[in-house]
C-alpha positions as CSV (number, residue, x, y, z in Angstrom):
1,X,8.1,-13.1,-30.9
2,X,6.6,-16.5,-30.2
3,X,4.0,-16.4,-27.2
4,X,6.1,-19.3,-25.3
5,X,9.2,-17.0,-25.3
6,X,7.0,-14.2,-24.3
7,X,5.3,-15.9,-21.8
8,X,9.0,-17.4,-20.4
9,X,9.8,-13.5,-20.6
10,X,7.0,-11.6,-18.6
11,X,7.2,-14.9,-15.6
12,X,11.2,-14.6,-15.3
13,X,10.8,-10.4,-15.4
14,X,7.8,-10.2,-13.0
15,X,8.3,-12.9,-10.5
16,X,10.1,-11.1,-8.0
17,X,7.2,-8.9,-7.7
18,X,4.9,-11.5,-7.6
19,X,7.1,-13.5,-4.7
20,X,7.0,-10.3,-2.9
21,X,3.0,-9.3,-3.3
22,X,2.9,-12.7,-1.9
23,X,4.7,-13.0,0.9
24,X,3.2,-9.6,1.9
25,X,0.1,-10.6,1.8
26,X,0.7,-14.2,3.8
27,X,2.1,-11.8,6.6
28,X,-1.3,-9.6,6.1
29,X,-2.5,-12.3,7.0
30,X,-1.8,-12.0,10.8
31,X,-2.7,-8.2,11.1
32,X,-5.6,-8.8,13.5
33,X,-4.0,-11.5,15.7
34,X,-1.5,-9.0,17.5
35,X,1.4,-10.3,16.5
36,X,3.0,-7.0,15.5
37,X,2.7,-3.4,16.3
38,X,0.2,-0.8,15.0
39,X,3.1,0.8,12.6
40,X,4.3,-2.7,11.3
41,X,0.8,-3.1,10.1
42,X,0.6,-0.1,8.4
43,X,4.0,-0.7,6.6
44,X,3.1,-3.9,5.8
45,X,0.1,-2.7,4.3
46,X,1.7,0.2,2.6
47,X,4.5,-2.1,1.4
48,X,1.6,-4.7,0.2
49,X,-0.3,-2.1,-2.2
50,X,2.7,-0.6,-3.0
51,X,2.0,2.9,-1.7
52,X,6.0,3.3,-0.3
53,X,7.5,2.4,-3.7
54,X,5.7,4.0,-6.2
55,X,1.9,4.5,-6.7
56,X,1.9,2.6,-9.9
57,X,3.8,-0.2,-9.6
58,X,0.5,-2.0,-8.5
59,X,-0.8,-1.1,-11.7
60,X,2.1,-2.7,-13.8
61,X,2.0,-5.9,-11.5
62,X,-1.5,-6.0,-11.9
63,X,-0.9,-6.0,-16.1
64,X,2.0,-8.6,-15.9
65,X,0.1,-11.4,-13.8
66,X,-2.6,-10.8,-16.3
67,X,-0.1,-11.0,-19.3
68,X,1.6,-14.3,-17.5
69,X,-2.3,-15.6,-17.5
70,X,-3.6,-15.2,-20.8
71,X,-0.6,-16.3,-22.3
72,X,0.2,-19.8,-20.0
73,X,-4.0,-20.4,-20.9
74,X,-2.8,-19.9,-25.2
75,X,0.3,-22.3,-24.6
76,X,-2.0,-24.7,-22.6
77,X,-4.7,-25.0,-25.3
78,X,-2.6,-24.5,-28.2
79,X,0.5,-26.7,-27.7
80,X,2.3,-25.7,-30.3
81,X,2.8,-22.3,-29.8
């Protein structure tokens, strides 16, 4: 498999995630301002670190961003790939 199509693969497959570990976090981001109640924070933050879902999907996001990285750095340097 060609590291472009890989690359295309691992971005279109963990995007959602990403998008969502995102936007959690950008509503983290008003925690201490008291916009929200004491148990939406700790959903949020459960939600954010992935504690409700499953204990290791953190782990698997965590390995697809860095799979996404490594291989947009190969395709910028090597353009042919």
């Amino acid at each position: 498999m060609k590291i472009r199509k890989f690359h295309r693969m691992c971005a279109i497959t963990f995007s959602p995630l990403f998008l969502f570990s995102a936007l959690s976090g950008s509503f983290l981001l008003f925690r201490k301002a008291g916009l929200y109640s004491k148990e939406v924070k700790e959903t949020a933050v459960a939600l954010h670190t992935w504690e409700l879902a499953a204990p290791y999907v953190g782990l698997i996001l965590a390995l697809g961003l860095l799979a996404v990285t490594i291989s947009g750095i190969v395709l910028f340097f090597n353009k042919r790939a």
